[in-house]
MARVEXZA-105693 format. One line per 5 residues: number of its first residue (from 0); their letters; for each residue x, y, z of N, C-alpha, C, O. Coordinates in Angstrom, 3 decimals. Example, Ala and Ser with C-alpha at 12.3 -4.5 7.8 and 13.67 -1.06 7.14 Angstrom:
<dodrens>
0 = as = 13.190:-5.690:7.800:12.300:-4.500:7.800:13.200:-3.300:7.800:14.236:-3.319:8.465; 12.850:-2.250:7.080:13.670:-1.060:7.140:12.900:0.030:7.870:13.409:1.138:8.039
</dodrens>
This chain:
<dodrens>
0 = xxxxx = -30.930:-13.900:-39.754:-31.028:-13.117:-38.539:-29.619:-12.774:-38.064:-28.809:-13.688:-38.221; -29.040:-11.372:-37.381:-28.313:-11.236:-37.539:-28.133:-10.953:-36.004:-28.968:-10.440:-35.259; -26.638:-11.476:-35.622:-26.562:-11.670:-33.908:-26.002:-10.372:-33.305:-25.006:-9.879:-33.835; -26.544:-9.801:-32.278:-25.821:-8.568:-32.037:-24.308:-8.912:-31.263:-24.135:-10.098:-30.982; -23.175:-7.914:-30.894:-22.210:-8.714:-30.881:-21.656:-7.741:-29.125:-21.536:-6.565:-28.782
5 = xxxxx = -21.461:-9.181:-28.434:-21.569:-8.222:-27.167:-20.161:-7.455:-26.361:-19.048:-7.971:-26.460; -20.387:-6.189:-25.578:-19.794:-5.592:-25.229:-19.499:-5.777:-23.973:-20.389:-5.708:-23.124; -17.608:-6.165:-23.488:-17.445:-7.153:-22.329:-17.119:-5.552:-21.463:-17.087:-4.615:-22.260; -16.871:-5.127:-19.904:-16.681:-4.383:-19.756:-15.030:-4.810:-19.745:-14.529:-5.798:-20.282; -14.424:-3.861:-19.046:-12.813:-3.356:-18.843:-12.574:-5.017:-17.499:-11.928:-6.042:-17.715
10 = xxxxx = -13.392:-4.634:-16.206:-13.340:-5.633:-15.651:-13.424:-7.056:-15.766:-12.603:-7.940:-15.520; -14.502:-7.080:-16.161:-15.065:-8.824:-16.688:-13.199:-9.035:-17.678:-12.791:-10.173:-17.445; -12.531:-8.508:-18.281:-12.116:-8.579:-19.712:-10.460:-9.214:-18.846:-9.581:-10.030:-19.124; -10.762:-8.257:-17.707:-8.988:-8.343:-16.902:-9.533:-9.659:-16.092:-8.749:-10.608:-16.118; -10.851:-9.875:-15.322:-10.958:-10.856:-14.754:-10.815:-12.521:-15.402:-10.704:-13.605:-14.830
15 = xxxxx = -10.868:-12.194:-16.635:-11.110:-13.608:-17.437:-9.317:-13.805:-17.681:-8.706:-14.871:-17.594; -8.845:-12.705:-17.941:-7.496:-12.940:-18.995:-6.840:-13.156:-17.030:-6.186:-14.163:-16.759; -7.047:-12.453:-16.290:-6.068:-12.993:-14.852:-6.253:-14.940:-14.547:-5.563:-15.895:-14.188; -7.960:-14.559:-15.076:-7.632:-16.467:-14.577:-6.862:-17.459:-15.380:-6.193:-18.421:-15.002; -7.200:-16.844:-16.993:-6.287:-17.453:-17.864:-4.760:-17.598:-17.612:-4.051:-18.532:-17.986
20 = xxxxx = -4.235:-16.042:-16.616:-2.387:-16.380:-16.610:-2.800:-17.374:-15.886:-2.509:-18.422:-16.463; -3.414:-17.584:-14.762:-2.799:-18.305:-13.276:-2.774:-19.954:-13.829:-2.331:-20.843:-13.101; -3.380:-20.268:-15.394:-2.795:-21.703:-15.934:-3.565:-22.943:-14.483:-3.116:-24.051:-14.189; -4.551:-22.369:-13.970:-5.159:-23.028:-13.111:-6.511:-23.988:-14.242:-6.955:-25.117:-14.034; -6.735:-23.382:-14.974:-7.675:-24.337:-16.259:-7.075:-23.964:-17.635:-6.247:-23.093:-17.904
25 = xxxxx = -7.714:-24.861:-18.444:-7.542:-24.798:-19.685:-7.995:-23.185:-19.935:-8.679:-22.569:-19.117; -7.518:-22.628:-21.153:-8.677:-21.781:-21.933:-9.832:-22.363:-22.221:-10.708:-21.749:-21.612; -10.268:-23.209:-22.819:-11.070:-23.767:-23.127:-11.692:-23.614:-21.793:-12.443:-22.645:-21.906; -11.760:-24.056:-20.637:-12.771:-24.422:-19.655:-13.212:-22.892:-18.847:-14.223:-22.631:-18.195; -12.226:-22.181:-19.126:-12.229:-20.543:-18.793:-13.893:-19.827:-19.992:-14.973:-19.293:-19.740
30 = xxxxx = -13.208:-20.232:-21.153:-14.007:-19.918:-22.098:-15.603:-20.606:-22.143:-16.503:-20.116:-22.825; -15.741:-21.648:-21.411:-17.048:-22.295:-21.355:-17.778:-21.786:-19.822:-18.951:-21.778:-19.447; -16.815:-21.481:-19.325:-17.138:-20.803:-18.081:-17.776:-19.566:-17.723:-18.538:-19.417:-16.767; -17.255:-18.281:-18.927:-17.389:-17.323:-18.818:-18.474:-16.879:-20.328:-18.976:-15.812:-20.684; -18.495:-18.303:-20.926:-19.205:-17.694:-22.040:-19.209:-17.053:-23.621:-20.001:-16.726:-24.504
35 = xxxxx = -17.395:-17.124:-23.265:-16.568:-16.599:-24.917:-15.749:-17.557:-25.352:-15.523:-18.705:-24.968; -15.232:-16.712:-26.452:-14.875:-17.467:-27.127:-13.547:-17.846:-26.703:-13.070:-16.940:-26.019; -12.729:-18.864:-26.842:-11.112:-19.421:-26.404:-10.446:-18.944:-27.356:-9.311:-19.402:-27.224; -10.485:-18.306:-28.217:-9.457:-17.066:-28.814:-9.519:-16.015:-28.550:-8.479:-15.356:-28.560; -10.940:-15.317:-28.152:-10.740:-14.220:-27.270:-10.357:-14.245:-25.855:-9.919:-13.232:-25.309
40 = xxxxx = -10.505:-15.385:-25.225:-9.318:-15.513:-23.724:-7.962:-15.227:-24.344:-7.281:-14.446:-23.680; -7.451:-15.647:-25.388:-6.501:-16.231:-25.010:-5.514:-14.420:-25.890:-4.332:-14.082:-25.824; -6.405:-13.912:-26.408:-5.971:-12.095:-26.761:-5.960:-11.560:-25.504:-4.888:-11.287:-24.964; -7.092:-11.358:-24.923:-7.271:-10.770:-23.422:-6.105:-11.733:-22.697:-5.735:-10.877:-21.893; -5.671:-12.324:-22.543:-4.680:-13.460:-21.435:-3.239:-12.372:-22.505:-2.768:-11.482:-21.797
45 = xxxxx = -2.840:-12.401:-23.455:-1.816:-12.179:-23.903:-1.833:-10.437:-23.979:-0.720:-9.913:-23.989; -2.819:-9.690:-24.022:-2.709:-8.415:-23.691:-2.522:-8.032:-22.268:-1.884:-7.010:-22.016; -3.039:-8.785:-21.282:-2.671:-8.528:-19.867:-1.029:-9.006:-19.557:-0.269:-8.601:-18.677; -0.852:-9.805:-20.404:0.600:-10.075:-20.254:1.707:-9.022:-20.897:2.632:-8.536:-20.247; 1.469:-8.793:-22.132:2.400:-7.666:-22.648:2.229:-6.181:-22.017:3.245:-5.497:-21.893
50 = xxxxx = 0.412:-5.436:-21.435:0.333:-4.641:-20.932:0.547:-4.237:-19.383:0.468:-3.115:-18.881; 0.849:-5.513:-18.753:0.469:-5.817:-17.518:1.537:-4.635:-16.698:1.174:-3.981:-15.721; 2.819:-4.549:-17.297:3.801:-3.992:-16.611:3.472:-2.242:-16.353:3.790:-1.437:-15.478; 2.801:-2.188:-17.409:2.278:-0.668:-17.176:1.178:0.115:-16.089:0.866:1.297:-15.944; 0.811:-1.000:-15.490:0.022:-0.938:-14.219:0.961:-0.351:-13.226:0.660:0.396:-12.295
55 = xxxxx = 2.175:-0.805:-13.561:3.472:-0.301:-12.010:3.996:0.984:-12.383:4.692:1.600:-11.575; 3.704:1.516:-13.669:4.670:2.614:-13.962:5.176:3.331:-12.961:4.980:2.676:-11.938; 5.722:4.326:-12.710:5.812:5.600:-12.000:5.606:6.451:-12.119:6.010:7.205:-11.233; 5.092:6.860:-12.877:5.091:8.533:-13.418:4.044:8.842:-13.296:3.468:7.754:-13.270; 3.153:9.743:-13.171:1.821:9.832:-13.440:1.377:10.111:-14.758:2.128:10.636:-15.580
60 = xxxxx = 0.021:9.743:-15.052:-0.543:9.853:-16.401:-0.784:11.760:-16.421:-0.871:12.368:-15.354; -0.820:12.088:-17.033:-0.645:13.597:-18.117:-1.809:13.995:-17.339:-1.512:14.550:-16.281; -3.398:13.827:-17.639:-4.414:14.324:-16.379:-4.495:14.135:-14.984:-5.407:14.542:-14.265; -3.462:13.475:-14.621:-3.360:13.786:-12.737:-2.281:14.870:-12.742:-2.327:15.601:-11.753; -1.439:15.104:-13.522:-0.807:16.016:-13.452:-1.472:17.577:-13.076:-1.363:18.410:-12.176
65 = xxxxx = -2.465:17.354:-14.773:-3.084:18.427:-14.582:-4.198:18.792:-13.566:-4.434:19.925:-13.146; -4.696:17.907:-13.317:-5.686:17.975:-11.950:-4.717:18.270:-10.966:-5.088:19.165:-10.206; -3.129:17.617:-10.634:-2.593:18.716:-9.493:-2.055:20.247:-10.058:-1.808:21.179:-9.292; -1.987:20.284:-10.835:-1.531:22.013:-11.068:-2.854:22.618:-10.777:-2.799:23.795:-10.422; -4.115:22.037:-10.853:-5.452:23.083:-10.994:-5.330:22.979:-9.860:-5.545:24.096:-9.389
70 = xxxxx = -5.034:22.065:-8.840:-5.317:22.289:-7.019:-4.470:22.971:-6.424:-4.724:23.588:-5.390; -2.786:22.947:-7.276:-2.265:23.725:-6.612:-2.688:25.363:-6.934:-2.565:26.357:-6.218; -3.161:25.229:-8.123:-3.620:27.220:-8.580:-4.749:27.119:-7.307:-4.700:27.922:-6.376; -5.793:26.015:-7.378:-6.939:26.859:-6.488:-6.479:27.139:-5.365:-6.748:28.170:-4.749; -5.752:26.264:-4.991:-5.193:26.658:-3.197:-4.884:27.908:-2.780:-5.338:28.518:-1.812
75 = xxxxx = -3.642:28.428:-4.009:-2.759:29.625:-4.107:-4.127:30.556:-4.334:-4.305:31.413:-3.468; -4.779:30.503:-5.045:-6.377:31.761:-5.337:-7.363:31.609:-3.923:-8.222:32.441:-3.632; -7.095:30.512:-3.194:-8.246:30.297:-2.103:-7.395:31.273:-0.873:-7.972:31.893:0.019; -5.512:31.214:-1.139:-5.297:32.169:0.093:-5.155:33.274:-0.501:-4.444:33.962:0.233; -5.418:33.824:-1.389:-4.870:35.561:-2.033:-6.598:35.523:-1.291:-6.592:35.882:-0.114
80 = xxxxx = -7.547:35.263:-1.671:-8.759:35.515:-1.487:-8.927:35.999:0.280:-9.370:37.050:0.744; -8.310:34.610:1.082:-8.674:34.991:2.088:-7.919:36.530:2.946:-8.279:37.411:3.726; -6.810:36.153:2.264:-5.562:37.548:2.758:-6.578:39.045:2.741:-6.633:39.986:3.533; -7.409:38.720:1.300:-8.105:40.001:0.570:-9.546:40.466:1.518:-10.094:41.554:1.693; -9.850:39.004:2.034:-10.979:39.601:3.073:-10.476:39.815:4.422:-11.167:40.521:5.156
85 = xxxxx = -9.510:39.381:4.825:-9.161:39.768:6.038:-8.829:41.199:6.036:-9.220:41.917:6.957; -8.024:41.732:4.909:-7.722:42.928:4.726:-8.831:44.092:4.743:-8.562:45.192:5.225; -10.134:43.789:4.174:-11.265:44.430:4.164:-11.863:44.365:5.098:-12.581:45.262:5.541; -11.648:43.097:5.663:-11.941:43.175:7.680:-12.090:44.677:8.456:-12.982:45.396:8.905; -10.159:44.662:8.264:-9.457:45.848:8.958:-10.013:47.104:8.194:-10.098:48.183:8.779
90 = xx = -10.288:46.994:7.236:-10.625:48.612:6.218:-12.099:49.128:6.979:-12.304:50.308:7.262; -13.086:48.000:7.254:-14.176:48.420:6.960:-14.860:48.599:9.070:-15.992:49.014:9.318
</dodrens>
């Protein structure tokens, strides 16, 4: 019989490896706690550690960028628009 193999989310994954830094329990007692395995704490504990710094970056990621250039175009198209009906205001 063959075991299906389970899928942790993003959260559960940062919540296990944060308790692992704080060295408040063993892995082991983390791992009996939460249900996995104490080599997968202890990947998740060492990926939050090498990735962790990238949480502070500064820069923005590449799609907030582009989500602000599309707000700044709609803004700039939302006042040509309104300029264009006010103008037809006065015409009509």
């Amino acid at each position: 019989m063959t075991v299906k193999r389970q899928v942790r989310s993003d959260s559960f994954k940062f919540k296990v490896a944060l308790e692992a830094v704080k060295d408040l329990k063993t892995v082991s007692q983390i791992a009996s706690d939460y249900q996995v395995n104490p080599g997968q704490v202890s990947k998740w504990k060492k990926h939050l550690q090498s990735q962790g710094a990238s949480i502070f970056k500064t820069k923005p990621d590449s799609s907030q960028q582009q989500q602000e250039k599309k707000e700044a175009e709609l803004y700039e198209q939302i006042g040509r628009l309104k300029m264009e009906l006010e103008w037809l205001k006065k015409k009509v």
